[in-house]
N, C-alpha and C positions, 0 to 999 in steps of 0.2 A: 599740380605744381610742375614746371616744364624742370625738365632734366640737363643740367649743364651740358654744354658741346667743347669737345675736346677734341684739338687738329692731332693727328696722329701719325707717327715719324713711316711707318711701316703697316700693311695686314695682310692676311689672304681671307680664303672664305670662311674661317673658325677663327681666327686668332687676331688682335693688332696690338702696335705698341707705341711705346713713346719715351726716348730715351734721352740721356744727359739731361742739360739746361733743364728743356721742357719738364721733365719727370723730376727734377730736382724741384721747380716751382709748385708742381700739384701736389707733393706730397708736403713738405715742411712749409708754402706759403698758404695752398688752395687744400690743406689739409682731407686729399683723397684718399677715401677708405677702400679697403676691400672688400669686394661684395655690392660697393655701392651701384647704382644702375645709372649711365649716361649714357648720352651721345657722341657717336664720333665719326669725324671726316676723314676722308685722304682729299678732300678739297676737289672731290669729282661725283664718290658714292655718299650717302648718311646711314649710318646703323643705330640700332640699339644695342648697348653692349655693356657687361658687364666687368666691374674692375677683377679680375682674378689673382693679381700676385703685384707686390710692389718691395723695389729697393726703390736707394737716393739713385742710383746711375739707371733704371727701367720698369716702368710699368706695363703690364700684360692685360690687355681684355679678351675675353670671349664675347664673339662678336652671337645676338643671340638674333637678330631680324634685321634684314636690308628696308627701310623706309625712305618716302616721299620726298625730297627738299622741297623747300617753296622757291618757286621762281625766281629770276633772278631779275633785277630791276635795272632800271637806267644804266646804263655803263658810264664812268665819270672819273675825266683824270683832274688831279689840280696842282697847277703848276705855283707851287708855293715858295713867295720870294722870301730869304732867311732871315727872320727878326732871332730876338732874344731865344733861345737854348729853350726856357722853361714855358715858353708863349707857344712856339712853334711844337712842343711834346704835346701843349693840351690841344693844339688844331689836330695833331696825329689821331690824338685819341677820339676826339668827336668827330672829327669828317669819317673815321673808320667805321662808328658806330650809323651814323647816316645811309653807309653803303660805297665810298668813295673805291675804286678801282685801283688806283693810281695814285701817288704821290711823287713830284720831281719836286727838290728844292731846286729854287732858282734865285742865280746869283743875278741881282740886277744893277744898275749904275749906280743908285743909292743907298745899294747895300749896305752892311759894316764891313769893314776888310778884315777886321779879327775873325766876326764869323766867318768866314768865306773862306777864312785859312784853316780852320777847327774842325767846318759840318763835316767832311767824309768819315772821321772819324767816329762820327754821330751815329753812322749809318744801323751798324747793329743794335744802336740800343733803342734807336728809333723805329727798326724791322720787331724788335722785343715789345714795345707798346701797339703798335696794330697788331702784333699776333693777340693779345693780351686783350684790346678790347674787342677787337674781332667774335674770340670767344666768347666775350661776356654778352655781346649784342646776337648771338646765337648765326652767327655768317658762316659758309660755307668755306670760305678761305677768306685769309687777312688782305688788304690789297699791297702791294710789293712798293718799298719805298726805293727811288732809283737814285744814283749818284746824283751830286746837283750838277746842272750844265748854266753855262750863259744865256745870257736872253739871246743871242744870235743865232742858237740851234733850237729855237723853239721851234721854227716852223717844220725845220725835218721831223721832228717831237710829236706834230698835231695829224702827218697827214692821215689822212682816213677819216680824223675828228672833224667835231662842228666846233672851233674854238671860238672864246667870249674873254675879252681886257674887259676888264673889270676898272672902272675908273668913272670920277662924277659927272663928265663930260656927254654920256653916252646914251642910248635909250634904256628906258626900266628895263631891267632884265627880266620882268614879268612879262611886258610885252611881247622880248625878243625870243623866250621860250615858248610861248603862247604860238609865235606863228610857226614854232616846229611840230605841230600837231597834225599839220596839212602836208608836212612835208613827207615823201617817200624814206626820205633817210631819218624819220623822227627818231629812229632807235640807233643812229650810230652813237659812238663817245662821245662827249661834251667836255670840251675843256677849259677850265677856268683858269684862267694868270690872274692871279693875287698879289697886289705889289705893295714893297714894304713901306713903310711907316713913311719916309719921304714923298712916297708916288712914286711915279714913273717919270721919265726923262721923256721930251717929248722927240727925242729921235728914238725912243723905245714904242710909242704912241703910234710915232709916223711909220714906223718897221711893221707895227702888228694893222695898221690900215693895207699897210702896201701888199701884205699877205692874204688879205680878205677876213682877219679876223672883226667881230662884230663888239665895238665898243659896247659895253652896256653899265648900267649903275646899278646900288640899293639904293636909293632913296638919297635925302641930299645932306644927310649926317654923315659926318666923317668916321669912318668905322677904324678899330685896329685889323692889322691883318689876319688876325686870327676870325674875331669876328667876323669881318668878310667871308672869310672860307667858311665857314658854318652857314653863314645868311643865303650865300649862292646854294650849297647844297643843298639847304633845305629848300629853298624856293625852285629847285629843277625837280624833287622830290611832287616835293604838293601840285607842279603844275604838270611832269609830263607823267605821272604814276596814271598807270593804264585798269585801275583798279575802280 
C-alpha cells in the first residue's frame, strides 16, 4: 500500500514540519496519526518519514530515508478562461492530478464581468485545492495558480512555451502534438488557452495567430471549459509521455 505524500512547510536532515492551515487539515480532516509512516516533500527532495508529535497549529516528522522521485513529465501551463466558481475548482483539481504546472485564469471578452471582479479573491482557496489534490495524486509539488491576467498579456505569459488556442476551427490537437516529437524543443512547456463557454472573440483568435500560437481542436463536439482543460491535458499526457 503506497504511503500518503505530504508537502512540508519546513526540515533539515532529521526532522521536518508542517504548520498552521496545513497541520490543522491533516490532523482534524486527514485524520494523521503518530507514529504513522509517510512521505514527504519540500517539493525538491522525497523522504520517508515518520509522524513524531502533532498539535492543531504543527506537526513534526522524523525524517527516517532520503528516496527516489519519479521523473518529472511534460511541463504544462493552462491558461484557463473564468467560467462558473464551482466548474472552474473541479478543472483545478483534475488538471493538478494530470500533472498541470501552471494554472493562470484568464479574463477573456466573453467572460462574466461578476467573475472577473470576484476571482483574485479566489486565489487562496484555489492554491488550497491544487495543494490538496497534488498530494493525493502523490506530486512532488502542487502547480502554483497565478493571478488572472487579460487575454492581451498572453503572449508575454507563453514565451519560452510551445502555446496551443484551443478552438473548433483548428487542427486535432493530436496531430499538432504528434509533430512535437521530432521537434528539438519537444520537452519545452505547452500551453493551452481554454476559452469560456462563449468562445473566443475572433480579435482574440486573430491576436493568438498573429503571435504564432497553433489553433488546435478536440474533436467537433462542443465541450465545457472545464472538459476541455481535462481533454488537452490528457491528450499531451498519452501522446508526448516519453515512457
Amino acid at each position: 500500500m503506497s504511503l500518503r505524500r505530504i508537502f512540508i512547510d519546513s526540515t533539515d536532515t532529521k526532522t521536518a514540519s508542517v504548520v498552521e492551515e496545513r497541520a490543522h487539515h491533516l490532523i482534524r480532516v486527514a485524520r494523521l496519526k503518530v507514529d504513522e509512516k509517510v512521505e514527504v516533500t519540500d517539493q525538491k527532495k522525497l523522504y520517508v518519514a515518520r509522524v513524531s508529535s502533532t498539535t492543531d497549529e504543527r506537526i513534526t516528522f522524523t525524517i527516517e530515508e532520503e528516496i527516489e522521485p519519479y521523473p518529472s513529465g511534460q511541463p504544462i501551463a493552462l491558461f484557463l478562461s473564468l467560467i462558473k466558481f464551482s466548474r472552474f475548482e473541479w478543472a483545478i483539481e483534475k488538471t493538478t492530478e494530470l500533472g498541470v504546472g501552471r494554472i493562470i485564469p484568464l479574463v477573456a471578452e466573453h467572460s462574466n464581468d461578476r467573475l472577473v471582479t470576484t476571482a483574485e479573491k479566489r486565489l487562496s482557496r484555489w492554491n488550497r485545492i491544487a495543494d490538496e489534490a497534488a498530494q493525493q495524486a502523490r506530486r512532488m509539488a502542487p502547480p502554483h495558480i497565478e493571478t488572472p491576467i487579460d487575454f492581451g498579456q498572453i503572449a508575454m505569459r507563453t514565451i519560452g512555451s510551445t502555446p496551443f488556442i484551443l478552438d473548433r476551427g483548428g487542427k486535432p490537437l493530436s496531430v499538432a502534438l504528434t509533430q512535437l516529437e521530432t521537434d528539438d524543443d519537444s520537452m519545452r512547456e505547452l500551453a493551452f488557452l481554454v476559452g469560456p463557454e462563449g468562445g473566443w472573440s475572433a480579435n482574440e483568435l486573430e491576436m493568438a495567430q498573429h503571435h504564432g500560437f497553433t489553433t488546435a481542436n478536440l474533436g467537433m463536439n462542443v465541450l465545457r471549459t472545464e472538459t476541455a482543460a481535462v481533454a488537452a491535458l490528457a491528450s499531451s499526457i498519452r501522446i508526448c509521455s516519453k515512457e
